[in-house]
N, C-alpha and C positions, 0 to 999 in steps of 0.2 A: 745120382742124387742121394741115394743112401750111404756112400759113402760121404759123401761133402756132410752132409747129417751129424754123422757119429766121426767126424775129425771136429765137427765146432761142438758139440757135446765136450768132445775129450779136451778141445781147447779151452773153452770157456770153463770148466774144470780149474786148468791149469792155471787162466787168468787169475780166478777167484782168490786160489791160492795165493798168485803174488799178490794181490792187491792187499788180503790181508796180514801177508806175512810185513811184507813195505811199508804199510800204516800201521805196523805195529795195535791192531785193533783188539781191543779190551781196557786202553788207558781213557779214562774218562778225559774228558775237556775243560774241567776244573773250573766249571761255573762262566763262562762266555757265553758274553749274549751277540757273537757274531758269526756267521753261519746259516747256514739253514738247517731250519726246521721241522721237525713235524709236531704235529697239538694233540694235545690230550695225554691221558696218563700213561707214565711206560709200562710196560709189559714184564720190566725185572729182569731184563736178561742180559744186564751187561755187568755180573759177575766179577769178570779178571777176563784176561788173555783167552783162554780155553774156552769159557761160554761164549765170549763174544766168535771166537773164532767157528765155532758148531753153528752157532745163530746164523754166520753170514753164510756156510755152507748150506744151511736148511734154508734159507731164502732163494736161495740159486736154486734148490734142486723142488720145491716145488715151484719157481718160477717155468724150468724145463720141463716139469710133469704137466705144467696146465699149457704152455704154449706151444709145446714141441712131442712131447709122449702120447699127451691126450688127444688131439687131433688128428693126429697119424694114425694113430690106433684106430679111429672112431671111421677113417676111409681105410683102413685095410679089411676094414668088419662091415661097412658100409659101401654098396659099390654106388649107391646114390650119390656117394658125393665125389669130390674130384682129388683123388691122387697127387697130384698135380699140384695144385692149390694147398692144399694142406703142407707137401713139401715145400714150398715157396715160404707158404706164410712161417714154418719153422725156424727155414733158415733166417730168414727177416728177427724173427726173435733171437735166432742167436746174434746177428750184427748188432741186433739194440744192445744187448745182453755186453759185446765188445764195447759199445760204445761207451755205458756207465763205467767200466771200469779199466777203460785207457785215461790217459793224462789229455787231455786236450791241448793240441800242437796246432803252430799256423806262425807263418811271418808275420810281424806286427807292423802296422802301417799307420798313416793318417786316416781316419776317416770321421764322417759327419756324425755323431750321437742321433743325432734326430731322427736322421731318414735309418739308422739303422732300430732304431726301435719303435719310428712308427711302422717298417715293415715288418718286424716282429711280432707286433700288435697284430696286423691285418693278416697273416697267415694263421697267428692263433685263431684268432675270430674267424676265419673263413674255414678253417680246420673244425672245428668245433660249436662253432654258430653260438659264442657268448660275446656280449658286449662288452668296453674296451673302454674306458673312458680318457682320451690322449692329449693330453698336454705339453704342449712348449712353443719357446721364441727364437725366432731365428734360426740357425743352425749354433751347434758345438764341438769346435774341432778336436778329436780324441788321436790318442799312440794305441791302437786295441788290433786284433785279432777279429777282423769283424763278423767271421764266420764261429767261431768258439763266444763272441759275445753274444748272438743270437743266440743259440744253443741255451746259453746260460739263461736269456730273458725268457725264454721261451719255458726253460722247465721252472721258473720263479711263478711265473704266469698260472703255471697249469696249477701250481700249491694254492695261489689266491683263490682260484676256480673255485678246486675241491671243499676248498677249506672257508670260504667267503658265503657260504646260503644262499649261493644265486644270487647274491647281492653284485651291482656294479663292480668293477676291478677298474679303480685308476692307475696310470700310468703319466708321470710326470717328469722332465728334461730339465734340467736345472745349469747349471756351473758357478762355480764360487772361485776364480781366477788361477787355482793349480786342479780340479777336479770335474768335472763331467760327470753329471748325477744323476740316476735313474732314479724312482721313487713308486714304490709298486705297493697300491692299499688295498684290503679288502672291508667288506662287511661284515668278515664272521665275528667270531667272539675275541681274536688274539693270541696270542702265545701264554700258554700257563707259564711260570716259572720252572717249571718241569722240564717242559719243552726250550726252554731259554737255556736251563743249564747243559742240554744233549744235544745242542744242535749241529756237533760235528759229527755224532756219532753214526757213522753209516751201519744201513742194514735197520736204522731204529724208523720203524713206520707203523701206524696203530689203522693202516687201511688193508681191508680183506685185499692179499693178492701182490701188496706192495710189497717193491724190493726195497724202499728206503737208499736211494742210491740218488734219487734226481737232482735233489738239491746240493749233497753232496760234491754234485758233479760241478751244477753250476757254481760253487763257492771254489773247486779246483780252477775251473776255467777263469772266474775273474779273479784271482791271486797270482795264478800264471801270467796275468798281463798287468801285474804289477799293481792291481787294485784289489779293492776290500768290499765286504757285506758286512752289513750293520744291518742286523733285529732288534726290533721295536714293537710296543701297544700304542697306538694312534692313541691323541689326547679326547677323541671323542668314539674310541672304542674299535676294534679291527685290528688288524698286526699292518705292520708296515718293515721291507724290505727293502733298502736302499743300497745301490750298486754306484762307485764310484771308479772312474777309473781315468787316468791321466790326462788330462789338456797337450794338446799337441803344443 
């Protein structure tokens, strides 16, 4: 087990690396309001090339000092608690850790939009016991990836969450004769112009703890399958996220 430990340590290292070296991370996004986001004011660290590149290294490595050093440490000093447990849950953090920054891959098929985003819904909701508010008609036949689209709805979901005041989260199924459209609103306050103009910028998160990587991920995973995000302030105030992705 302590070896499997300190191989995903050294790998997710390695990852981090390509991810940034591959995104060329430090070029700003030159004002796009498509992507995902995070709100509120930036933190000023994106520099050039070199700060952004330290930034994303310092978010990985206190990601691994609070999910994988600290608790290890805290059963190697504590026989109260479980050994066991603590290395499981490490490695579990390193898989997440893998997962933000792989490319999200899958054979693309037909499938229904609907049922895959009312189940999306009801795992988040059951996961986390927030209400969902789900909208649509009929079914919507998509070309999608339906396990990397989940994924994508699911980490859209958790930003309305956070970011929404415990206000309702809708979720609404659309299509407009070439597109399948998801449409995800919250309550909070919106996207500042701040946050509109960095919303590619991975690693950029103004939450204690955050990697800034989720949304990132999902904006990878719905362009991978040949669709788009589009950020917005709802006309009666909230941000709005809208995923489109191909009509079968």
């Amino acid at each position: 087990m302590d070896a499997l430990i300190v191989g995903g340590v050294a790998a997710a290292v390695a990852a981090v690396v390509g991810f940034l070296v591959g995104r060329g991370i430090g070029r700003t996004s030159g004002g796009s309001t498509d992507g995902a986001p995070a709100r509120s004011s930036p933190s000023g660290e994106t520099a050039g090339d070199d700060t952004s590149f330290r930034l994303g290294l310092s978010r990985i490595g206190a990601y691994l000092r609070e999910n994988v050093d600290g608790p290890l440490a805290a059963a190697f000093k504590d026989r109260s608690l479980s050994l066991r447990r603590a290395a499981e849950d490490a490695v579990g953090a390193i898989e997440d850790l893998h997962f933000f920054l792989e490319d999200p891959a899958g054979q693309i098929g037909e499938d229904d939009l609907v049922r895959i985003v009312k189940e999306a819904v009801q795992a988040y909701e059951s996961e986390l016991d927030i209400s969902v508010l789900f909208s649509a008609k009929g079914s919507v036949q998509v070309r999608v990836n339906s396990e990397a689209l989940s994924d994508a709805l699911y980490l859209v979901l958790h930003n309305a969450a956070v970011f929404g005041l415990g206000k309702d989260v809708v979720a609404t199924v659309t299509s407009n004769g070439e597109w399948g459209r998801v449409l995800i609103q919250d309550g909070g306050p919106g996207f500042s112009a701040e946050a509109l103009s960095r919303a590619y910028d991975p690693f950029y998160t103004t939450t204690d703890g955050g990697l800034g990587l989720g949304l990132s991920h999902a904006r990878r995973a719905v362009e991978l399958q040949g669709g788009r995000i589009h950020l917005r302030n709802g006309p009666d105030g909230g941000a709005e996220v809208q995923i489109s992705v191909p009509l079968a």
